[in-house]
BAMIPA-764231 format. One line per field, with one value per residue (C-alpha): residue number from 1; residue in three letters; chain; y, z negated, x negated. Coordinates in Angstrom, 2 decimals, always signed. Each point is the difference from the previous one (the first is absolute). Example, Ala and Ser with C-alpha at 12.3 -4.5 7.8 and 13.67 -1.06 7.14 Angstrom:
<nodes>
num: (1; 2)
residuo: (Ala; Ser)
cadena: (A; A)
v: (-4.50; +3.44)
w: (-7.80; +0.66)
u: (-12.30; -1.37)
</nodes>
This chain:
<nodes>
num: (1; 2; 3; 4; 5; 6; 7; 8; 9; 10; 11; 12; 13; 14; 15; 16; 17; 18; 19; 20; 21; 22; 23; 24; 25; 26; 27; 28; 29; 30; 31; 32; 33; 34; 35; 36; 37; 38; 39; 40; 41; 42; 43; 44; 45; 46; 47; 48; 49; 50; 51; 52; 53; 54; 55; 56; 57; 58; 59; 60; 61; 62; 63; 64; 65; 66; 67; 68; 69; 70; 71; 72; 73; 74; 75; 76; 77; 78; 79; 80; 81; 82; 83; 84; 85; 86; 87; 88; 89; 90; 91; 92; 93; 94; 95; 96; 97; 98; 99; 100; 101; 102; 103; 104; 105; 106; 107; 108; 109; 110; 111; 112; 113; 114; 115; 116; 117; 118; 119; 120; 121; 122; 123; 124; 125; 126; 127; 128; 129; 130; 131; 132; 133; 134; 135; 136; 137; 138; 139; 140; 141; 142; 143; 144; 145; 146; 147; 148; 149; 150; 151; 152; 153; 154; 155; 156; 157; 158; 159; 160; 161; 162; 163; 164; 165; 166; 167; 168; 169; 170; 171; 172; 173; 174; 175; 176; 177; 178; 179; 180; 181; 182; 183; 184; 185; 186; 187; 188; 189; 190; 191; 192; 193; 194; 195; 196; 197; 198; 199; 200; 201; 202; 203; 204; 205; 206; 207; 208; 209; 210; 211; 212; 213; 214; 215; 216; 217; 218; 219; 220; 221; 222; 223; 224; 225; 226; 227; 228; 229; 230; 231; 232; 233; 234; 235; 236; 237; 238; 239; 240; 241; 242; 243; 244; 245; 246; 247; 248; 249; 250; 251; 252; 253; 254; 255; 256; 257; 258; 259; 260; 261; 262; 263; 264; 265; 266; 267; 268; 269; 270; 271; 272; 273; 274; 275; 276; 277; 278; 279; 280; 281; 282; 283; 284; 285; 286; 287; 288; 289; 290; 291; 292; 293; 294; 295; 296; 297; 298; 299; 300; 301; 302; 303; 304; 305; 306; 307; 308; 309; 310; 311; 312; 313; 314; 315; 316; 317; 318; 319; 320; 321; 322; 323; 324; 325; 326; 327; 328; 329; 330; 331; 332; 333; 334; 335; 336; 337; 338; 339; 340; 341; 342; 343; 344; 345; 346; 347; 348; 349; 350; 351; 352)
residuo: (Unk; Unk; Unk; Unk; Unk; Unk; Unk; Unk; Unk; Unk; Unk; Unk; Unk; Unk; Unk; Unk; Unk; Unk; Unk; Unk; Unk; Unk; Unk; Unk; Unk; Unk; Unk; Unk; Unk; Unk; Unk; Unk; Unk; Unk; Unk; Unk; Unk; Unk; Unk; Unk; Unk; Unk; Unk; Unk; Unk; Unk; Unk; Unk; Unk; Unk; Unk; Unk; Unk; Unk; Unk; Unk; Unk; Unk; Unk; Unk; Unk; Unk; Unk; Unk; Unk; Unk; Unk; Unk; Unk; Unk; Unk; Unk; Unk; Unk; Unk; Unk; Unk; Unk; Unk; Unk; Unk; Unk; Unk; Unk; Unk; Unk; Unk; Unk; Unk; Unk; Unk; Unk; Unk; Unk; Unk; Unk; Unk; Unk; Unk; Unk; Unk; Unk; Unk; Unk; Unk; Unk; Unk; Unk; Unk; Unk; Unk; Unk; Unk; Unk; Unk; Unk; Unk; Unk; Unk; Unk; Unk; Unk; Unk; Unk; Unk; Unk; Unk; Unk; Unk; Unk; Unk; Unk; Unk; Unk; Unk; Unk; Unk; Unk; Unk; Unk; Unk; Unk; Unk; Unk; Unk; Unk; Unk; Unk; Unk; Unk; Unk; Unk; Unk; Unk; Unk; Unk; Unk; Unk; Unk; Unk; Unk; Unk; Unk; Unk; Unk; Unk; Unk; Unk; Unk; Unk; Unk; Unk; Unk; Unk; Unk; Unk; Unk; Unk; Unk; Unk; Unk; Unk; Unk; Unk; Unk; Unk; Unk; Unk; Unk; Unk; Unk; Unk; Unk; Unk; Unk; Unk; Unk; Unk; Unk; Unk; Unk; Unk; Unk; Unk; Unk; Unk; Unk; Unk; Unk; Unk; Unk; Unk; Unk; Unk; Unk; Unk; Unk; Unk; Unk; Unk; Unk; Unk; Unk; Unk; Unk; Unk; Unk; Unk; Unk; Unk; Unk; Unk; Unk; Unk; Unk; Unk; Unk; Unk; Unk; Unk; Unk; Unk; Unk; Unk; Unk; Unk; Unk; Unk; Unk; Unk; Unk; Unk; Unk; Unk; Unk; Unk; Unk; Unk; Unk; Unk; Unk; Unk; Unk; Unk; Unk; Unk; Unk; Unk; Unk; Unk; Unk; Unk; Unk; Unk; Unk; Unk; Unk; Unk; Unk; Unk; Unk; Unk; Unk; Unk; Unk; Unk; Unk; Unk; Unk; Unk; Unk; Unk; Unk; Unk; Unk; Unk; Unk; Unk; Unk; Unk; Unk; Unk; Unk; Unk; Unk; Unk; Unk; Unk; Unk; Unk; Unk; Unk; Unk; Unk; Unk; Unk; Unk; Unk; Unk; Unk; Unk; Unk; Unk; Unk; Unk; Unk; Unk; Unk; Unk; Unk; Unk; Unk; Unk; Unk; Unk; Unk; Unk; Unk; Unk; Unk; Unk; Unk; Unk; Unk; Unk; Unk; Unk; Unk; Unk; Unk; Unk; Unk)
cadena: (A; A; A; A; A; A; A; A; A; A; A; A; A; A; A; A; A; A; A; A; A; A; A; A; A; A; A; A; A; A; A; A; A; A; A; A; A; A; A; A; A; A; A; A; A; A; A; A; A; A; A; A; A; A; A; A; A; A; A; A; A; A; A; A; A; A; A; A; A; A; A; A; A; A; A; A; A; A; A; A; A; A; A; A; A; A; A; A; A; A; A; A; A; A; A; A; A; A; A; A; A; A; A; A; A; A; A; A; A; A; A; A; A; A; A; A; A; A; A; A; A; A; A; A; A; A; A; A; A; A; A; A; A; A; A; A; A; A; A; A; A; A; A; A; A; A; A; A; A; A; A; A; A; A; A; A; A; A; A; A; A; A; A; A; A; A; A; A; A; A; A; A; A; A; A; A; A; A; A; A; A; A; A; A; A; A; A; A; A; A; A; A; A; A; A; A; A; A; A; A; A; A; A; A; A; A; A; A; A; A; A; A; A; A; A; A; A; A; A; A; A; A; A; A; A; A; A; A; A; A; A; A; A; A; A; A; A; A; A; A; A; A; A; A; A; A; A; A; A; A; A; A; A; A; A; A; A; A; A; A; A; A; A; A; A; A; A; A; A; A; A; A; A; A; A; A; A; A; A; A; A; A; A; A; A; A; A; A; A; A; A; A; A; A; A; A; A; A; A; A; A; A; A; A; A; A; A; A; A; A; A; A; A; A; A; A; A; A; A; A; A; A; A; A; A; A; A; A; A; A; A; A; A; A; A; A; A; A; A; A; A; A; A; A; A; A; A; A; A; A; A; A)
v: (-15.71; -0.36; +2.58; +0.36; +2.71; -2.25; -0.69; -3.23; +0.06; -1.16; -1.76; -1.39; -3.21; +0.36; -2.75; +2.42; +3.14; -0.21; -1.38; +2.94; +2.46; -1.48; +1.02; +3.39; +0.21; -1.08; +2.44; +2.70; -0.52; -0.62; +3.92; +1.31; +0.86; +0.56; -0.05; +2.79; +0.58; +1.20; +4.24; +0.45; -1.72; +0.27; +3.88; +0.01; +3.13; -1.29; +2.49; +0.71; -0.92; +1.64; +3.31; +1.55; +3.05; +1.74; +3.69; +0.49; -1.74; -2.44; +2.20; +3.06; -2.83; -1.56; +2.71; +2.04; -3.79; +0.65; +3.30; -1.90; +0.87; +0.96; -1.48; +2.38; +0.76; -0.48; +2.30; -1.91; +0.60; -1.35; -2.28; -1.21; -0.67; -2.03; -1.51; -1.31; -1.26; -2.31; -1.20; +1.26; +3.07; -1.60; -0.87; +3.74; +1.60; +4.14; +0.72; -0.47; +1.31; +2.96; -0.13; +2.30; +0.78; -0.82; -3.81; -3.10; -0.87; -3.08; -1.62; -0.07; +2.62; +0.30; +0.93; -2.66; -2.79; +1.63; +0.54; -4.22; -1.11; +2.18; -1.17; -4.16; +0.64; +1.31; -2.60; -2.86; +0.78; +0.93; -3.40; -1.69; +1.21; -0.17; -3.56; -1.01; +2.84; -0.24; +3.59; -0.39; +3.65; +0.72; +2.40; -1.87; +2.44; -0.51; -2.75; -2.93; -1.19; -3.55; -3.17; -3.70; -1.60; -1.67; +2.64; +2.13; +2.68; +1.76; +0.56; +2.77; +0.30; +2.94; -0.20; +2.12; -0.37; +2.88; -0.34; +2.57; +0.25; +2.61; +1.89; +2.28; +3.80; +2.22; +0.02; -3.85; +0.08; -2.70; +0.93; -2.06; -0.68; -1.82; -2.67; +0.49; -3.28; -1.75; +0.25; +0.59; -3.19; -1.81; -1.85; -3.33; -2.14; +1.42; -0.84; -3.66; -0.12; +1.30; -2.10; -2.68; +1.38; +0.16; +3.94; +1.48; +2.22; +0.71; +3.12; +1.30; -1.24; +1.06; +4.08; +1.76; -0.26; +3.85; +1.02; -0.30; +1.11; -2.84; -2.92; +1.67; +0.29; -3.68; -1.32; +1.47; -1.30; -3.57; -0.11; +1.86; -3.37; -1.69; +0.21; +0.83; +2.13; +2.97; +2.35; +2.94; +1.77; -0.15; -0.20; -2.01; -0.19; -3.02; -3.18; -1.89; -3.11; -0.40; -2.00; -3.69; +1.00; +1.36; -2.34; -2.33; +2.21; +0.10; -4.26; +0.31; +2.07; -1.63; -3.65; -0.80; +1.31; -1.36; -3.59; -0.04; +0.82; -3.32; +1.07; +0.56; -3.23; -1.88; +0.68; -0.20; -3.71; -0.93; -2.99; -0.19; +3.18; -1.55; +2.72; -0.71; -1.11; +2.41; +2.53; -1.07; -3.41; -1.45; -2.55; -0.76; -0.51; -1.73; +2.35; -1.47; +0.96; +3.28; +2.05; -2.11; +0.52; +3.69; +1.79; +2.57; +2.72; -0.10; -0.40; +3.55; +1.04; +0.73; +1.46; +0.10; +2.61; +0.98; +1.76; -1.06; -3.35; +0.63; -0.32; -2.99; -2.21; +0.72; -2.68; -1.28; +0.50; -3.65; -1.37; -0.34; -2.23; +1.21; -3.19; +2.36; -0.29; +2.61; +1.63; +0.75; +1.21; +3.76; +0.60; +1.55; +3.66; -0.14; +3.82; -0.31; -0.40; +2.93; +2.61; -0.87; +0.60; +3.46; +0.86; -1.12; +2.55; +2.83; -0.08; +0.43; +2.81; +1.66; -0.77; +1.68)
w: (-4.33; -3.51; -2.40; -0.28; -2.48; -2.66; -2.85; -2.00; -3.35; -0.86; -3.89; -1.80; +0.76; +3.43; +1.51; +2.81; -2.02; -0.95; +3.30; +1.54; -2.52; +1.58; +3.20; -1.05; -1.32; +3.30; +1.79; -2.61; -0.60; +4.21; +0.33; -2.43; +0.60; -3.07; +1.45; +0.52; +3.43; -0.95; +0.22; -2.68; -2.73; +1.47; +2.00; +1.71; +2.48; +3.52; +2.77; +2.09; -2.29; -2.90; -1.36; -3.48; -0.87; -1.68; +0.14; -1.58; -2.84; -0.26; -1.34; +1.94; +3.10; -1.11; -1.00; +4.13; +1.55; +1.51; +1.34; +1.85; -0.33; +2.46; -0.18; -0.59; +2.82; -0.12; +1.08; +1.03; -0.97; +1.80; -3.24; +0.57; +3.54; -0.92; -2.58; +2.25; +2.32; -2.45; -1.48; -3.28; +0.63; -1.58; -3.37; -0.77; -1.69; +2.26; -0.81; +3.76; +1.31; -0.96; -0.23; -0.20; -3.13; +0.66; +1.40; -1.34; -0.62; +0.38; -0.08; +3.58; +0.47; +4.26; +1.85; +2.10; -2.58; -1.66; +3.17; +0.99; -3.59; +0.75; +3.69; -1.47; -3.39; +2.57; +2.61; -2.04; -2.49; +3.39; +1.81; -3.48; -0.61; +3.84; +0.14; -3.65; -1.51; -2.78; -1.23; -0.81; -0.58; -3.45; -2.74; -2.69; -2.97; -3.35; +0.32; -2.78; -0.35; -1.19; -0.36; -0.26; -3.47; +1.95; +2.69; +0.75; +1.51; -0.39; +2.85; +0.52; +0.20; +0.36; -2.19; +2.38; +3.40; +1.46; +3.79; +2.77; +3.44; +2.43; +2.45; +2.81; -0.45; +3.09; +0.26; -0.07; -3.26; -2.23; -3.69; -3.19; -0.66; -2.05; +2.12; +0.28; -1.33; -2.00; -3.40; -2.23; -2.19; -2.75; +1.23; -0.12; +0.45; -3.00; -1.99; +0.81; -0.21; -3.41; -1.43; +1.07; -1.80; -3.17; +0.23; -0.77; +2.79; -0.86; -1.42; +3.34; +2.56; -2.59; +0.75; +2.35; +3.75; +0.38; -3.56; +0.71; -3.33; -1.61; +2.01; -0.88; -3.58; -0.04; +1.52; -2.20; -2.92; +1.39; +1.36; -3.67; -1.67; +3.49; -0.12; +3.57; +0.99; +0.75; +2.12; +2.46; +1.52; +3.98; +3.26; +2.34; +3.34; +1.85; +1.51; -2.94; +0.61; -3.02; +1.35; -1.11; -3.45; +0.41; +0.61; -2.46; -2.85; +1.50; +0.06; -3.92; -0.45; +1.09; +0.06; -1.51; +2.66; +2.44; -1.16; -0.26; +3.73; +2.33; +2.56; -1.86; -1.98; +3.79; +1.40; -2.95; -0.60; +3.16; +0.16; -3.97; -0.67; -1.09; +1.42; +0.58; +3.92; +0.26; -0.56; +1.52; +1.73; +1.23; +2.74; +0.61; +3.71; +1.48; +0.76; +3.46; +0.94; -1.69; +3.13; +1.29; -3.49; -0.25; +3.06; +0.07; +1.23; -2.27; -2.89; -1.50; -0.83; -3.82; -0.50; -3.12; -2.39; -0.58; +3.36; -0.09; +1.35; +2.51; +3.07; -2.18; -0.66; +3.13; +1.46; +3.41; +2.52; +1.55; +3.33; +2.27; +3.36; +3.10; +2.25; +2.64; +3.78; -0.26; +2.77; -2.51; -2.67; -0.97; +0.22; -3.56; -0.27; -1.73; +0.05; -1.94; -3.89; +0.82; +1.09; -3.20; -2.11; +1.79; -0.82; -3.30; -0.64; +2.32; -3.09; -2.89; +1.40; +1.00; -3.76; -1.27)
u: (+32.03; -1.38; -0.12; -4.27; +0.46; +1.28; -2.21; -1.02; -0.54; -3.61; +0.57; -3.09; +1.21; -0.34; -2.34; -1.19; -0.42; -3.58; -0.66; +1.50; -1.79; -3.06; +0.90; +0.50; -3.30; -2.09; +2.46; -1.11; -3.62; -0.36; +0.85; -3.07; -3.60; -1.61; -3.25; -2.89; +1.45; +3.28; -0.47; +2.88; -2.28; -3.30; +0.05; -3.35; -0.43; -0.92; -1.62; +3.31; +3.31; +0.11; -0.45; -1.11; +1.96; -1.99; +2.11; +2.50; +0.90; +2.56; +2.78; +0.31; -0.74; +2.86; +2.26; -0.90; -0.09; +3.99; -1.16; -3.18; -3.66; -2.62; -3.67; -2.41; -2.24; -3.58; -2.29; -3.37; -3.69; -3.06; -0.13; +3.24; -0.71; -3.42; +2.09; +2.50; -2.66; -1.91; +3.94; -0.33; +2.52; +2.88; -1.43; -0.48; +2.56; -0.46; -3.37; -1.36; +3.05; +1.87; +4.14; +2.57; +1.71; +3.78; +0.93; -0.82; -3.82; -1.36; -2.97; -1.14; -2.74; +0.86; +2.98; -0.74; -0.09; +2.98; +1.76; -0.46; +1.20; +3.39; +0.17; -0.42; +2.66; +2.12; +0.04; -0.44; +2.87; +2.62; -1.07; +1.21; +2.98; +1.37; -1.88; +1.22; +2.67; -2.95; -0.84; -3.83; -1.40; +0.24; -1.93; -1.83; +0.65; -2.01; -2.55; -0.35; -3.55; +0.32; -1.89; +0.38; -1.83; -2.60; -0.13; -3.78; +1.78; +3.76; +2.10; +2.23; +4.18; +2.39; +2.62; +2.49; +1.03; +1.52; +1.23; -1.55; -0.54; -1.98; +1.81; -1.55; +1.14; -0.37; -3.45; -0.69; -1.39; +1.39; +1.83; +0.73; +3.72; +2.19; +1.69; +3.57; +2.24; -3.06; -0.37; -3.14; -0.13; -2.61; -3.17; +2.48; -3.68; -1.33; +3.18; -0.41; -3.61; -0.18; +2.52; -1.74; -3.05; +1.86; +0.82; +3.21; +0.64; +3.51; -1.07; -1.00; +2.88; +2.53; -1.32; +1.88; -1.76; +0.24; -1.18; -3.68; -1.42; +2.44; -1.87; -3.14; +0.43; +1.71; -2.83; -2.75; +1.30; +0.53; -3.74; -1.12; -1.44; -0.85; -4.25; -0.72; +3.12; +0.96; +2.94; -1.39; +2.35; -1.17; +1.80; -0.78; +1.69; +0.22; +1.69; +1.70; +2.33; +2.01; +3.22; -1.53; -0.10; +3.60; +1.15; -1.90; +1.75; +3.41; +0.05; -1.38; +2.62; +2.86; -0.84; +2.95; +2.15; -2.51; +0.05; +3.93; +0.07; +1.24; -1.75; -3.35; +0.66; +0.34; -3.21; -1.54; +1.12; +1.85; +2.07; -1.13; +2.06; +2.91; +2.09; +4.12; +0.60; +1.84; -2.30; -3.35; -0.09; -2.83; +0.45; -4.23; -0.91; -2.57; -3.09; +0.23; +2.73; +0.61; -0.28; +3.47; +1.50; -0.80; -0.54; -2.65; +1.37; +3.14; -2.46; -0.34; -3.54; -0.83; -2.86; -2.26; +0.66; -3.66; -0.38; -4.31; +1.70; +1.94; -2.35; -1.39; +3.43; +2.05; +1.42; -1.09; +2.31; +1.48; -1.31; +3.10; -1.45; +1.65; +1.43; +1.18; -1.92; -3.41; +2.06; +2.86; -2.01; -0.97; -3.67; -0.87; -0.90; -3.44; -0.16; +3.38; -2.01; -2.49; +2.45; +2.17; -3.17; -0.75; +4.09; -1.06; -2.87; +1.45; +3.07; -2.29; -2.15; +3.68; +0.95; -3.25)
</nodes>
């Protein structure tokens, strides 16, 4: 069996090169949203997802965050209530409702509202990560208010992430962690965004992750001479997906060990490779045919590394037509697919 952990050098003079480097680039750019809908450049509260902390500040939050915080409680008035009725009880900030002093503050003004934004973070951030493995609940820390040239309006982006989940103590009551084996990490959408802008961000991912102040401070004076801009130093709480523009840096990063790669340099070109036969041969098949060629069920499934896709680009399984008498055949269980779904779901409530 070849050796696919060999490399080939990729020289200037290599016919393919730039046609491989272009590759590289649709692969690249196909991972990014740098559009208004992406929440790591363009943070926009909705009614259910995402929360404002408000109390404490970021550092001592931070510095307690391994010990785990409580949410302050908050102790209705008959404003709150009439607040809550008419909607309008989660743009306050506590003055219909009055909260505890210890916990975390937010900006929901009702226990109820308060209570439903835990309940969804919660849920939707487990049924991810069992789904996916993708960890999703994050804390926005320190907020850069930035703007496009021709843009009316600036949009918001945190310049930290820092991992955290919410666990149930005794009482049912959900707490603010860190997440164990996830690490806090720059906004890696704002990086690329920015550069593409024309800003040297540098400044800002070169600041240690856990040195808050530092990222602060770095990003001030970057922003100084930009008209329009500005650093705040909110948390947010929310859903955040950052592993597209992960991996979008970690191809920049090492494209040269990328394009050297056989195996990436095969299904990039194909038969045009120009790869050794011993190596990587490629022996093309009629599409016809390729079911004879390559069984299906000896064909191993590879699925898309950007796990948005994978419902999306699985392959159809192959139709197999049964020549045996109906008497011989097995009557299909069609209960079979439902009770593997409700397996399915019974595991992740178990797991949360």
């Amino acid at each position: 069996m070849p050796d696919q952990s060999r490399t080939v050098s990729a020289s200037v003079s290599d016919p393919g090169l730039d046609r491989l480097k272009a590759v590289l680039d649709g692969w690249r750019n196909s991972l990014l949203d740098m559009g208004g809908r992406n929440r790591l450049l363009n943070f926009r509260h909705t009614r259910t997802a995402t929360l404002e902390i408000t109390t404490p500040s970021a550092g001592v939050l931070l510095s307690d965050l391994a010990k785990g915080w409580e949410f302050a409680s908050i102790v209705e008035t008959a404003d709150a209530e009439g607040a809550a009725e008419e909607g309008t009880a989660d743009e306050g900030t506590g003055a219909a409702g009055r909260r505890a002093r210890t916990g975390v503050v937010t900006q929901k003004a009702t226990q109820a509202s308060l209570d439903s934004s835990l309940y969804q973070l919660r849920q939707k951030s487990g049924q991810m990560y069992n789904d996916y493995g993708l960890w999703v609940l994050w804390l926005g820390v320190g907020m850069l208010d930035w703007r496009e040239t021709d843009a009316h309006e600036s949009s918001a982006a945190p310049l930290l992430l820092v991992p955290v989940e919410l666990r149930r103590d005794s009482n049912r009551r959900c707490r603010l962690h860190l997440a164990d084996d996830q690490d806090r990490i720059h906004n890696p959408a704002l990086a690329v965004k920015l550069e593409r802008l024309g800003v040297d961000w540098s400044p800002v991912t070169a600041t240690d992750v856990t040195d808050l102040r530092a990222v602060i401070s770095a990003a001030r004076s970057v922003t100084a001479g930009l008209k329009g801009w500005s650093v705040d130093e909110r948390v947010v709480l929310g859903l955040f997906a950052s592993h597209r523009e992960a991996m979008y840096q970690d191809l920049q990063q090492n494209e040269e060990q990328v394009l050297a790669h056989p195996l990436v340099r095969a299904v990039a070109l194909g038969p045009d490779a120009g790869l050794p036969d011993d190596l990587i041969a490629f022996e093309p098949a009629d599409l016809d045919r390729i079911d004879d060629v390559q069984l299906p069920e000896r064909t191993p499934l590879v699925l898309d590394a950007d796990a948005s896709q994978l419902h999306r680009r699985r392959p159809r399984p192959a139709v197999v037509r049964d020549e045996r008498p109906a008497r011989h055949r097995q009557e299909p269980d069609h209960h079979q697919h439902d009770r593997r779904a409700h397996a399915r779901r019974a595991q992740c409530a178990v797991r949360q």
